[in-house]
N, C-alpha and C positions, 0 to 999 in steps of 0.2 A: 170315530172312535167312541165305545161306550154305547152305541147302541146293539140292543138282540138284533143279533144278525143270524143263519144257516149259510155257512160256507160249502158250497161244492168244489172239490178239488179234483180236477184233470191230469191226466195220467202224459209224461211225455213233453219235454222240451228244448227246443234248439238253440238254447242256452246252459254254460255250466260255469256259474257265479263259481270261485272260490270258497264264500263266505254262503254257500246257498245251505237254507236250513233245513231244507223239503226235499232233499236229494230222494229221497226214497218214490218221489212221482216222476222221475227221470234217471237218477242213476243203474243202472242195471250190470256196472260192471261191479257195484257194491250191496246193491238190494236185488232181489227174486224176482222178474216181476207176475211170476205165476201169485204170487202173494200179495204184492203190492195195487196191483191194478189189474178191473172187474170188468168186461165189456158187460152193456147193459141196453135195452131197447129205450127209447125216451119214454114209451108212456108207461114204461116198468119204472124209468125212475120220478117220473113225475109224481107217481102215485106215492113212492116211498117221501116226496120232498113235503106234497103235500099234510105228510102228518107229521112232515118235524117243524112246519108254516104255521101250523095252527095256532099261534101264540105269537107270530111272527112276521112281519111283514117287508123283510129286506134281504133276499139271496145275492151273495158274492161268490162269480165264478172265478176261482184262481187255478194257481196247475202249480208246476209245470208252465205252460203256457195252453191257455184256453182256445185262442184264436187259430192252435191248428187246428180245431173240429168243431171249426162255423154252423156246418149246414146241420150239425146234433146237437149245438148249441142256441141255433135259431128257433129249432125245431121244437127242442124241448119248451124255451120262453114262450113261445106260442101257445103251446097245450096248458103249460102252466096259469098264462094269462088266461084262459076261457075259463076255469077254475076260479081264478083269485086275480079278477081286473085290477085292483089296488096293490098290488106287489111291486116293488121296486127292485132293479133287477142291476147289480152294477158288475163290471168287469175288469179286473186287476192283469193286465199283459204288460211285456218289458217293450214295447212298442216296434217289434219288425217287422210283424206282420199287421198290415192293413185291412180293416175291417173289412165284410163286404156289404152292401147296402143293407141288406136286408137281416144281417147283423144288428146293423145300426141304426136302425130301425125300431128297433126292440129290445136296445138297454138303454140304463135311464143315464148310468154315468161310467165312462171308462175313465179309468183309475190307469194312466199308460207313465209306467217306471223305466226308464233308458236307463242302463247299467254303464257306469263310470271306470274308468281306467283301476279302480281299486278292486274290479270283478274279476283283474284275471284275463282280459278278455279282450282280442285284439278289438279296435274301432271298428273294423269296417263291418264285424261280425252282430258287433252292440247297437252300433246306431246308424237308423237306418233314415236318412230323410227323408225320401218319396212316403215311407210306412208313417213317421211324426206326421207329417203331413192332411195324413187323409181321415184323420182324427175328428168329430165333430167340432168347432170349437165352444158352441154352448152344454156341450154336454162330455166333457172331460177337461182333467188337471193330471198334472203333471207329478209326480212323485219320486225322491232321489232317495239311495242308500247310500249314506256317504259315512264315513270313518274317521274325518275331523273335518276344520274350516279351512283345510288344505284344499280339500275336494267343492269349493265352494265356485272358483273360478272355474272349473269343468262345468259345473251346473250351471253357471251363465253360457255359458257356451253353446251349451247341448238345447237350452233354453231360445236360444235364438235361432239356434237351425228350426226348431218346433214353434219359432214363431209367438210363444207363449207370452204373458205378464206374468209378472210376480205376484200376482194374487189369485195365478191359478198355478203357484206350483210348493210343493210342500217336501220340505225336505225329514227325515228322518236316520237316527241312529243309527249303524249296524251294532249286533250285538246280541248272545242268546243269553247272558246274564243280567236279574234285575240292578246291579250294580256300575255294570258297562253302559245303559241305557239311559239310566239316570245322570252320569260321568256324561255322556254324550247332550243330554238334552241341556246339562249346565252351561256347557261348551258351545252349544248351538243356538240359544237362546238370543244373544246380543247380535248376533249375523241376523239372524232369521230376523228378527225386528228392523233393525237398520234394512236390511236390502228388500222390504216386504214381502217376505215368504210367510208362509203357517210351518208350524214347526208339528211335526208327529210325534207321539210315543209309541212306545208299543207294547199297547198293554197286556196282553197276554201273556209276554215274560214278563216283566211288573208282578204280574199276579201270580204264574203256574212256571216261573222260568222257562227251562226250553223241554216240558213237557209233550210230549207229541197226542195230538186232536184237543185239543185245551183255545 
């Protein structure tokens, strides 16, 4: 948090969080998606990434969920890297789907969010443990959206199927108002320390509320 980052954002997901705020890269029964989402060749977007890089040195692929489109996901990091060897390239998925090597290969850190009973969303659909599993574990952490310190005992939970410590897992607020998030990091503060978690904000609504490309 807090660093210049360029976010790419993937079109399409095999999840539908409740509280999701990005419906418009998945939902289609509520957004266009002749509007929404752009098919693109990789070295067509490489080229666009590369001029929004130039000041920048940190791409995060989110969606939707990224990890359905591996092999344009590989592909792209590859060409990017011959370009700009120094890029850091990290990847935000709700973790069902399992990387494949050569994914894994070539990002620096998967950022893998397992979605909690407050998404809505039967278990067997959210969490997937062969997928937790196959996760690097020097090069990814854990990340929760939880809605109080109700949701606190799920995250141990979900934590141990993933095999994880607490000082690779980071819990954060839900919430699209800077006032809910602020309310939540109060609230999550004294857990987050006690049970050794990092705790998130999020700072983009902090800043621009629930603006959209902000």
């Amino acid at each position: 948090m807090g660093q210049a980052a360029v976010f790419l954002r993937l079109a399409n997901c095999n999840l539908n969080c409740s509280w999701c705020d990005t419906r418009h890269s998945w939902d289609w029964a509520s957004f266009d998606p002749a509007d929404e989402q752009h098919e693109i060749e990789a070295s067509e977007l490489m080229a666009q990434l590369i001029a929004e890089l130039q000041d920048v040195r940190l791409l995060i692929v989110t969606g939707g969920e990224p990890l359905l489109q591996q092999p344009a996901v590989s592909e792209l990091v590859v060409l990017l890297r011959q370009r700009m060897p120094d890029l850091r390239v990290e990847i935000e998925t709700n973790g069902t789907v399992s990387p494949t090597s050569r994914v894994s290969d070539v990002i620096d850190l998967f950022v893998v969010s397992p979605k909690l009973s407050n998404s809505g969303i039967v278990e067997k659909r959210r969490v997937r443990p062969s997928a937790l599993a196959s996760f690097p574990a020097d090069r990814s952490v854990l990340k929760f959206v939880v809605t109080g310190t109700g949701d606190l005992a799920e995250v141990a939970e979900i934590r141990a199927i993933a095999n994880v410590p607490p000082e690779r897992t980071w819990i954060m607020p839900e919430g699209t108002t800077p006032d809910l998030i602020t309310q939540g990091l109060r609230a999550l503060s004294g857990p987050a320390l006690q049970l050794g978690y990092s705790l998130s904000s999020r700072l983009h609504i902090q800043l621009w509320a629930d603006a959209r490309g902000r």
